[in-house]
C-alpha positions, 0 to 999 in steps of 0.5 A: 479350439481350447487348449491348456498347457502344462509345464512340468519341472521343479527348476521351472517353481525354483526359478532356476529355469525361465519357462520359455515354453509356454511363452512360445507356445501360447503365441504359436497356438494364438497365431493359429486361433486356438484359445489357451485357457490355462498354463500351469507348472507343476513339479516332477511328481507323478500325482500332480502330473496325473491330476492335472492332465486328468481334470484338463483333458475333461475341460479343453479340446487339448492339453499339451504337456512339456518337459520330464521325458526322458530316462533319469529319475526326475522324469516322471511325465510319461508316468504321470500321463500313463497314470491319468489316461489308465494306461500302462507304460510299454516299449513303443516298437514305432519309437524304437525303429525311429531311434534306431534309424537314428543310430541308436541300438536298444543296448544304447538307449536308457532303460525306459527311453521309449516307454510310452503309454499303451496305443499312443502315438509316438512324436519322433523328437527329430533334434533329441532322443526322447520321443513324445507323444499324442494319446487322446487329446493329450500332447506331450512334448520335449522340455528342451525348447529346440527339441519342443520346438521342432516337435510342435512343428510335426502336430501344428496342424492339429491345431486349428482355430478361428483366425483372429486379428489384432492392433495395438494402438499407443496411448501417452496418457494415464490408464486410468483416463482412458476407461471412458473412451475404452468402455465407448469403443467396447459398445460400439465395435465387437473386439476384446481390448487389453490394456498394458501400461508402462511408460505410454499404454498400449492398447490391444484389440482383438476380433475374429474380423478383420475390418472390425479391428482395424476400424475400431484402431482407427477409431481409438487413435482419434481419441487417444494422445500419441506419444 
């Protein structure tokens, strides 16, 4: 399974706001063995919104979009997703009943709280108001990480990949002697290596099977020199 994420919001290309978002769900998607392909920011704009999820549910299995619901001027998500699907927006009953199970009557709520695109199902935001939504390969979550978070957890299981397995073995070396003994372990064993210097180099391998992982760490360890 692939998925792009997208996150919405011109606090997050100001850098008034750091995207914790995609940060967690890229490793919460990686823990379930699905294959993020692309995160991308986009601003509060209906247009960018509607043109990204349109060109993104057409290459990967899902696209998740956070952040932008809700009733204030800024938050255009739900528009954005209605624009790209075709879809108009229209009070969800379901959505509705859930709010006021929660204590909230129609006159409480902003208008177009619960406007969602036609036939889509309603996320219920069990730590917030806004709900979120699933409509044809389409997610679209909270922008507040708790509410973000705690929504995800009712869809997880939408989410299913083949499991990968992963080791990370220190080098105190320079990474630029080590492309010789990387290129070696690449022929030799059926893993995806990620390099990431800093003050030693941690090498990341990766691979759907779990003893060719770990033999191929074993198999670096020998070669590199441990801090």
């Amino acid at each position: 399974m692939n998925v792009a994420v997208v996150t919405v919001g011109d606090e997050l290309l100001a850098g008034r706001t750091t995207d914790t978002n995609a940060t967690w769900l890229c490793e919460r998607l990686a823990d379930r063995g699905v294959d993020v392909e692309r995160v991308t920011t986009v601003p509060d704009r209906v247009a960018d919104i509607a043109r990204v999820v349109n060109e993104y549910r057409a290459e990967y299995d899902a696209v998740i979009v956070t952040g932008g619901l809700g009733p204030t001027h800024d938050d255009v998500t739900m528009d954005g997703v209605a624009a790209a699907l075709g879809r108009s927006l229209e009070d969800h009953e379901e959505a509705l009943a859930w709010l006021a199970e929660d204590g909230y009557t129609r006159d409480d709520l902003a208008a177009g709280t619960a406007e969602l695109p036609r036939g889509a199902r309603a996320l219920h935001n069990e730590a917030g108001v806004a709900p979120g939504v699933a409509v044809d390969g389409v997610y679209v979550l909270p922008g507040v990480p708790s509410e973000m978070k705690a929504m995800f957890e009712t869809i997880a299981d939408e989410f299913e990949g083949t499991p990968t397995y992963r080791e990370a073995v220190v080098a105190d070396e320079p990474e630029s002697a080590l492309l010789d003994r990387i290129a070696d372990l690449r022929e030799r064993f059926d893993v995806s290596v990620g390099s990431y210097p800093g003050e030693s180099v941690r090498i990341e391998l990766t691979g759907t099977d779990e003893a060719t992982v770990a033999d191929a760490a074993a198999w670096l360890r020998e070669r590199v020199d441990s801090p």
